[in-house]
C-alpha positions as CSV (number, residue, x, y, z in Angstrom):
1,X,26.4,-5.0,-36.4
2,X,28.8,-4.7,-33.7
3,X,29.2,-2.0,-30.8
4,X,33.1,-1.3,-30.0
5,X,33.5,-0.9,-26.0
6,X,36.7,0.7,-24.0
7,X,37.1,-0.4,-20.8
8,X,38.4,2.8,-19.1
9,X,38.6,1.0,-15.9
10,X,40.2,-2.6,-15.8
11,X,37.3,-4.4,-13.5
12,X,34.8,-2.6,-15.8
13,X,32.1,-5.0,-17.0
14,X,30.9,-4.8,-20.4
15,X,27.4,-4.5,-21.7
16,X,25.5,-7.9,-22.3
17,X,22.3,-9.1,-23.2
18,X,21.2,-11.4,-20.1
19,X,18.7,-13.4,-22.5
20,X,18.4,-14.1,-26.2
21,X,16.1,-12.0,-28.0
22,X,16.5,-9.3,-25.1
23,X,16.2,-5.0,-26.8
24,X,18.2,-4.0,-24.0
25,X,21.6,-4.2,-22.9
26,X,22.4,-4.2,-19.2
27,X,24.8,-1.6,-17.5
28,X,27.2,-1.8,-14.4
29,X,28.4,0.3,-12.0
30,X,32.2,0.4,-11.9
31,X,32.1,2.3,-8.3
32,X,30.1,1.9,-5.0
33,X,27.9,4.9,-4.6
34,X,24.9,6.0,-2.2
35,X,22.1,7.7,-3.6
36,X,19.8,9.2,-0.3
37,X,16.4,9.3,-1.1
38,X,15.0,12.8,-3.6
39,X,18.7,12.8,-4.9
40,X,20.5,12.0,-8.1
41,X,23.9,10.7,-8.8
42,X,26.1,10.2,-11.9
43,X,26.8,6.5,-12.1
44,X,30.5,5.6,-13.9
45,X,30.3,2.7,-16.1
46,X,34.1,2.6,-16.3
47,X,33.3,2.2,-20.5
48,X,33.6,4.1,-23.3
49,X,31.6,3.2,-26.4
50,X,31.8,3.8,-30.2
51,X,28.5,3.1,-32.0
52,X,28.1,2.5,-36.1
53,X,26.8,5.5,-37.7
54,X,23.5,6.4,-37.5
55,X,23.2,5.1,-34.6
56,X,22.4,5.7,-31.3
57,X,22.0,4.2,-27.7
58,X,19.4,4.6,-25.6
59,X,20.2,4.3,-21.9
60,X,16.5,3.1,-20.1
61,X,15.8,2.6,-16.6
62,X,15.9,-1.3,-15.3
63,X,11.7,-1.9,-14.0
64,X,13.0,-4.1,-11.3
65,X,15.0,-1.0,-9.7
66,X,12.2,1.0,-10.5
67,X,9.8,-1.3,-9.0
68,X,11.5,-2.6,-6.1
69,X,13.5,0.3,-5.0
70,X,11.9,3.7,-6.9
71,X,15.5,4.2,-8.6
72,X,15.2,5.0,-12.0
73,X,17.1,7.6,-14.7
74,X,16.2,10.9,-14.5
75,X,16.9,11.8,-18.3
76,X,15.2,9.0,-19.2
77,X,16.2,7.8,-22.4
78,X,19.4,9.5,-22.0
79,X,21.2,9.8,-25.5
80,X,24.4,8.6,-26.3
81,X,25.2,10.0,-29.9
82,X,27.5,8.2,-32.3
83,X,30.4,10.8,-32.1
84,X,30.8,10.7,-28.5
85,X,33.9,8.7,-27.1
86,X,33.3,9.8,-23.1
87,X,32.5,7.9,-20.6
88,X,28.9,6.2,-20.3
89,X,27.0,7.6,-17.2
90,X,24.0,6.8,-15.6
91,X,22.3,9.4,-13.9
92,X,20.0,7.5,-11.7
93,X,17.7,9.8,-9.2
94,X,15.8,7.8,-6.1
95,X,12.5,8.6,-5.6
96,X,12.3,6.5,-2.7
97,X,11.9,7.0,1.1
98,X,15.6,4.9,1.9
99,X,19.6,5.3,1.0
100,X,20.1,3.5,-2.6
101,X,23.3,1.3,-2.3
102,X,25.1,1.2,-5.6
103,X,28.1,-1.3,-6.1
104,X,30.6,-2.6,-8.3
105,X,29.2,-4.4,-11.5
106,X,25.5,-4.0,-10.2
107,X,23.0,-3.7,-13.3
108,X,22.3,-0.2,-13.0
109,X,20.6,0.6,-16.1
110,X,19.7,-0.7,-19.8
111,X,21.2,-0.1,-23.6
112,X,18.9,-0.2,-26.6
113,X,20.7,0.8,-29.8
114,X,18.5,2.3,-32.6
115,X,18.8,3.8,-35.9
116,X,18.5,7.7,-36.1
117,X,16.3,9.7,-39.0
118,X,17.5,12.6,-40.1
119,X,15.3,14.9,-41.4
120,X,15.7,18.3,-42.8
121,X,13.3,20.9,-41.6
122,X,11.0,22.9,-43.7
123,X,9.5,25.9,-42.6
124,X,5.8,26.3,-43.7
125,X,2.9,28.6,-42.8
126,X,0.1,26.0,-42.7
127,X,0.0,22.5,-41.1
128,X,-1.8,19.3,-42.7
129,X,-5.2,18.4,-40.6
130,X,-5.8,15.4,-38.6
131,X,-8.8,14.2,-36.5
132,X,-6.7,14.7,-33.3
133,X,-5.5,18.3,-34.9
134,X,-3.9,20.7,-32.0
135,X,-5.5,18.3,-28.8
136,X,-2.8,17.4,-26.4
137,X,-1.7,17.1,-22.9
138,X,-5.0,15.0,-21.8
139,X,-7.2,16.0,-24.2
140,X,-8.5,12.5,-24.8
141,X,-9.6,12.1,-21.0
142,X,-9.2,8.8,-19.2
143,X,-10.7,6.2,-21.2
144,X,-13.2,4.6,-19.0
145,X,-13.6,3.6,-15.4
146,X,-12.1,0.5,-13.1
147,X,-14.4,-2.0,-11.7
148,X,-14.8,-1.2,-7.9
């Protein structure tokens, strides 16, 4: 299966897979941009993508961003759907206390690309049983304690 890519800027840099076996594609910036710390920014990857049908891509925050810096995508996973032919952004938010420097070519973000289901929808005026049944939001508590 292959993924065709536009560069809509001629420095772009295109996705790749930094090792073998990797789910995720990296991202780059194609611009320098400052992010101050509780804000957000759209990040231009200076690409345009056309998936397979059926597809979709998945754009994931990058855990050593996260980790080191508290940067991370806001609508994370953002959705790219197979008909779109815009440009991929990245809309990374920084939750941490400093200015977030973004530049040029800088992995800003990751690409998984996964088949989509599509299901139709049946309306219905009773619902199947399960153990778990209606419990949600925390309703299974914590799960234990941590050695002190």
């Amino acid at each position: 299966m292959h993924v065709n890519v536009k560069r809509l800027v001629p420095d772009a840099r295109l996705p790749e897979y930094a090792h073998p076996g990797d789910a995720g594609m990296d991202l780059f910036a194609s611009e320098t941009a400052d992010i101050p710390p509780g804000e957000t920014r759209l990040i231009h990857t200076g690409i345009a993508i056309e998936l397979p049908a059926e597809t979709e891509a998945q754009v994931r925050p990058r855990s050593g961003l996260a980790l080191k810096h508290q940067v991370t995508v806001l609508n994370s996973p953002g959705t790219i759907d197979c008909g779109y032919r815009g440009e991929v952004g990245v809309i990374l938010i920084n939750h941490g206390p400093a200015p977030f420097h973004v530049e040029p070519h800088m992995k800003i973000a990751q690409m998984v690309i996964q088949p989509v289901l599509r299901v139709q929808v049946a309306e219905v005026n009773v619902l199947s049983d399960t153990a778990r049944g209606a419990g949600g939001f925390g309703s299974t508590g914590m799960g234990g304690t941590r050695p002190s």
